[in-house]
VEXDREN-2710 file (C-alpha; in Angstrom, 1 decimal):
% VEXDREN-2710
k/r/px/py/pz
1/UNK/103.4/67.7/116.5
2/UNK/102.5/64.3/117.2
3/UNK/103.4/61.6/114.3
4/UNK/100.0/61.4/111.8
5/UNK/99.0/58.1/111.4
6/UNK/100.2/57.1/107.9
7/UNK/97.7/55.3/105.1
8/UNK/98.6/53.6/101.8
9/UNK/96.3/53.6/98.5
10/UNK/93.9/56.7/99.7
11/UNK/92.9/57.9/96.2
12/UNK/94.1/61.3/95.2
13/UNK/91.4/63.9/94.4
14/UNK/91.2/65.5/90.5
15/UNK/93.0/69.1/90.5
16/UNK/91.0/72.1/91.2
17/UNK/91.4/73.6/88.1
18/UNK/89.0/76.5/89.4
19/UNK/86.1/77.7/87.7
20/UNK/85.3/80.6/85.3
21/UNK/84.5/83.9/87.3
22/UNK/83.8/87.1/86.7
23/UNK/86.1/87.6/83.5
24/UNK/85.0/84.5/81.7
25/UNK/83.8/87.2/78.7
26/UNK/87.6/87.3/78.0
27/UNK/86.9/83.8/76.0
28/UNK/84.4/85.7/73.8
29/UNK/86.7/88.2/72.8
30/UNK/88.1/87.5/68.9
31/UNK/91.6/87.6/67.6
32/UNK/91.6/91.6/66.6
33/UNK/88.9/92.4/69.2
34/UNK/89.4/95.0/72.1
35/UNK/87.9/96.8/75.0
36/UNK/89.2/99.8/77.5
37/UNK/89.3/99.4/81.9
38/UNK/90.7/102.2/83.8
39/UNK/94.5/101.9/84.0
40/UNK/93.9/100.9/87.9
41/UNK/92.4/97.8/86.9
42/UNK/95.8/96.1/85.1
43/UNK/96.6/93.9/87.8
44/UNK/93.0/92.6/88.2
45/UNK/92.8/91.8/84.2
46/UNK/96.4/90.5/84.0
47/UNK/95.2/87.7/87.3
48/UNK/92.2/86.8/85.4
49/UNK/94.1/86.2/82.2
50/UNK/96.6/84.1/83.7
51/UNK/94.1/82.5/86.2
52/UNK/91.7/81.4/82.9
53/UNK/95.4/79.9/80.9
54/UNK/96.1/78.0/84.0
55/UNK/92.8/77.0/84.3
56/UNK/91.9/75.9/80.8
57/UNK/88.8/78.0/80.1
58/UNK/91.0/79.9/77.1
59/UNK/91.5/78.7/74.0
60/UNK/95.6/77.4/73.3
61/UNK/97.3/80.0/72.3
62/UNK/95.6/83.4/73.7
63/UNK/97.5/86.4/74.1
64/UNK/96.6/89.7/75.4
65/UNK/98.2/93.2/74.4
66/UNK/97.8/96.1/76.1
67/UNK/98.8/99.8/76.0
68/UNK/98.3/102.9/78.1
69/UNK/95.8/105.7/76.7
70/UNK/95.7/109.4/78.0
71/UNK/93.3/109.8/80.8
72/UNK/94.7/106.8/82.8
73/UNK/92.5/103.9/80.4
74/UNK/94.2/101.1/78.8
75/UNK/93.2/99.7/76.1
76/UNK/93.7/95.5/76.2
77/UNK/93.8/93.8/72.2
78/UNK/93.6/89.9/71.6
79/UNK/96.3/89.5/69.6
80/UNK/96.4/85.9/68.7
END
Protein backbone atom coordinates (compact mmCIF):
# COMPACT_ATOMS: atom_id res chain seq x y z
CA UNK A 1 0.00 0.00 0.00
CA UNK A 2 1.16 3.24 -0.92
CA UNK A 3 1.35 5.93 1.98
CA UNK A 4 -2.42 7.95 2.01
CA UNK A 5 -1.96 11.40 1.77
CA UNK A 6 -2.64 12.67 5.40
CA UNK A 7 -5.19 15.85 6.16
CA UNK A 8 -5.68 17.81 9.40
CA UNK A 9 -9.14 19.35 10.67
CA UNK A 10 -11.50 17.09 8.23
CA UNK A 11 -14.68 17.18 10.32
CA UNK A 12 -15.82 13.93 11.79
CA UNK A 13 -19.28 12.69 10.68
CA UNK A 14 -22.23 12.26 13.71
CA UNK A 15 -22.44 8.30 14.58
CA UNK A 16 -24.82 6.15 12.77
CA UNK A 17 -26.82 5.34 15.43
CA UNK A 18 -29.06 3.29 12.85
CA UNK A 19 -32.63 3.61 12.48
CA UNK A 20 -35.76 1.82 13.81
CA UNK A 21 -36.58 -1.31 11.59
CA UNK A 22 -38.79 -3.77 11.56
CA UNK A 23 -39.17 -4.39 15.46
CA UNK A 24 -39.59 -0.77 16.38
CA UNK A 25 -43.20 -2.06 17.92
CA UNK A 26 -40.98 -3.32 20.79
CA UNK A 27 -41.08 0.45 22.06
CA UNK A 28 -44.86 0.20 22.25
CA UNK A 29 -44.90 -2.71 24.40
CA UNK A 30 -45.69 -1.69 28.35
CA UNK A 31 -43.91 -2.70 31.48
CA UNK A 32 -46.21 -6.13 32.20
CA UNK A 33 -47.02 -6.42 28.48
CA UNK A 34 -46.24 -9.66 26.30
CA UNK A 35 -46.48 -11.40 23.04
CA UNK A 36 -45.35 -15.19 21.67
CA UNK A 37 -42.72 -15.78 18.26
CA UNK A 38 -41.81 -19.34 17.46
CA UNK A 39 -38.87 -20.45 19.52
CA UNK A 40 -36.69 -20.18 16.18
CA UNK A 41 -37.04 -16.66 16.15
CA UNK A 42 -34.83 -15.87 19.64
CA UNK A 43 -31.88 -14.81 18.08
CA UNK A 44 -33.69 -12.45 15.60
CA UNK A 45 -35.72 -10.70 18.74
CA UNK A 46 -32.65 -10.82 21.11
CA UNK A 47 -30.52 -8.53 17.85
CA UNK A 48 -33.36 -6.24 17.55
CA UNK A 49 -33.52 -5.61 21.31
CA UNK A 50 -29.97 -5.00 21.65
CA UNK A 51 -29.71 -3.19 18.21
CA UNK A 52 -32.85 -0.63 19.48
CA UNK A 53 -30.61 -0.14 23.40
CA UNK A 54 -27.60 0.63 21.40
CA UNK A 55 -29.44 2.64 19.20
CA UNK A 56 -31.47 4.79 21.52
CA UNK A 57 -35.00 4.10 20.18
CA UNK A 58 -35.86 2.30 23.75
CA UNK A 59 -36.73 3.92 26.63
CA UNK A 60 -33.66 3.78 29.63
CA UNK A 61 -34.08 1.03 31.43
CA UNK A 62 -35.98 -1.66 29.14
CA UNK A 63 -35.62 -5.23 29.87
CA UNK A 64 -37.00 -8.19 28.18
CA UNK A 65 -37.86 -11.73 29.82
CA UNK A 66 -38.40 -14.53 28.05
CA UNK A 67 -39.29 -18.20 28.69
CA UNK A 68 -39.79 -21.39 26.55
CA UNK A 69 -43.61 -22.68 26.09
CA UNK A 70 -44.49 -26.27 24.90
CA UNK A 71 -44.82 -26.48 21.16
CA UNK A 72 -41.40 -24.63 20.48
CA UNK A 73 -43.13 -20.69 21.20
CA UNK A 74 -41.55 -18.42 23.59
CA UNK A 75 -43.22 -16.21 25.26
CA UNK A 76 -41.10 -12.56 25.59
CA UNK A 77 -42.43 -10.19 28.91
CA UNK A 78 -41.34 -6.42 29.39
CA UNK A 79 -40.32 -6.56 32.65
CA UNK A 80 -39.18 -3.10 33.56
Amino acid sequence: MRKPVIESNVPRPPANLGSPHKYKWLAEIEVGQSFTAPKSAVHKVDQAYRKMVEGGHLPAGYKLSRRTLDGGMMRVWRIA
